[in-house]
N, C-alpha and C positions, 0 to 999 in steps of 0.2 A: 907321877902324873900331876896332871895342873887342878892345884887348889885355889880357893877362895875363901877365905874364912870372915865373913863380917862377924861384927860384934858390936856393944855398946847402946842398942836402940834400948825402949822400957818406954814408962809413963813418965810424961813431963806435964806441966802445966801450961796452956799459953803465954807465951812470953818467957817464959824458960829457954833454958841450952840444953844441948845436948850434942854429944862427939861420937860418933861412928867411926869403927874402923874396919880395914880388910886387909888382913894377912896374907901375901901373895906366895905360894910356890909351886916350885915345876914348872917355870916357867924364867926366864928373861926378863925380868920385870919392868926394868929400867930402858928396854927398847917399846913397850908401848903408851899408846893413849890411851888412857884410863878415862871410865866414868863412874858416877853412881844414878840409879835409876831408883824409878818406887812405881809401885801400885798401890792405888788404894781402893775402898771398897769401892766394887761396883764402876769400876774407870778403871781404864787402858793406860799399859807402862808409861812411863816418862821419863825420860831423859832430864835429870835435875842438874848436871856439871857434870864438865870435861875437862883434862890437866892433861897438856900433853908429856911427849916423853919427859924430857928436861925439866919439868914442874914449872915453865917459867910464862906459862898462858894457861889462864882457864877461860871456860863460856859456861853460862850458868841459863837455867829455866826465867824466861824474866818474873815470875812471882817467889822466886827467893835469892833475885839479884837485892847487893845491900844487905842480906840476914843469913844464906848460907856460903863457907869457903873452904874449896876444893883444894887437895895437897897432896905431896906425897912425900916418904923418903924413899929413895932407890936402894940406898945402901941397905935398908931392913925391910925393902919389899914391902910398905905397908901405905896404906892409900886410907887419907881420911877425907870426914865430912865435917867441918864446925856446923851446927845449926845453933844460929841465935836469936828472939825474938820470935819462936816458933809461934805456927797459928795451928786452928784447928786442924784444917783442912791441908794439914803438914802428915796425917794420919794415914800410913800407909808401912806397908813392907819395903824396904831399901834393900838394893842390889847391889854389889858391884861388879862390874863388869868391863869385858880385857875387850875395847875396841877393834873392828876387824877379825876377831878370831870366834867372837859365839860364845867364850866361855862368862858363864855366869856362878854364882856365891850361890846359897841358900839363903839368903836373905836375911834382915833383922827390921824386928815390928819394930816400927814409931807412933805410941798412940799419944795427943793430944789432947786433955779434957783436963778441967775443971773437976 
């Protein structure tokens, strides 16, 4: 069956990195466009970057064009997030998610504070 496995989110400080990822299976991988999404408290999903099939276009949220970059490898099914320069308001649960088909990850918290 189709998995999602994010990973990698935790406490960072502003201005930190931080790499997420999503281990893809059960699925094709390398035939969709991938995203990552987030919620955060209290505020409706969003749509953070998109990477199409072939990795060779992304579109980003424009409050983390410049600090986040969307990726993937096909061959190991796995879909990341660089985040760098993170801000507060970067504090939310990340998703990823298989565009066109509904399947979504369980998510990984990203809290930012001091």
């Amino acid at each position: 069956q189709v998995q999602l496995q994010e990973s990698g989110g935790g406490l960072v400080e502003p201005g930190g990195s931080l790499t997420l990822s999503c281990a893809a299976s059960g699925f094709n991988f390398g035939l969709f466009v991938m995203s990552w999404y987030r919620q955060g408290p209290g505020k409706e999903r969003e749509r953070v970057a998109t990477v199409d099939s072939d990795g060779h276009n992304q579109r980003y949220l424009d409050s983390v064009k410049g600090r986040f970059t969307i990726s993937r490898d096909n061959r190991r099914s796995t879909l990341t997030l660089q985040m760098n320069s993170v801000k507060v308001e970067d504090t939310a649960l990340y998703y990823c998610h298989v565009n066109d088909m509904g399947w979504w990850g369980q998510g990984t918290q990203v809290t930012v504070s001091s």
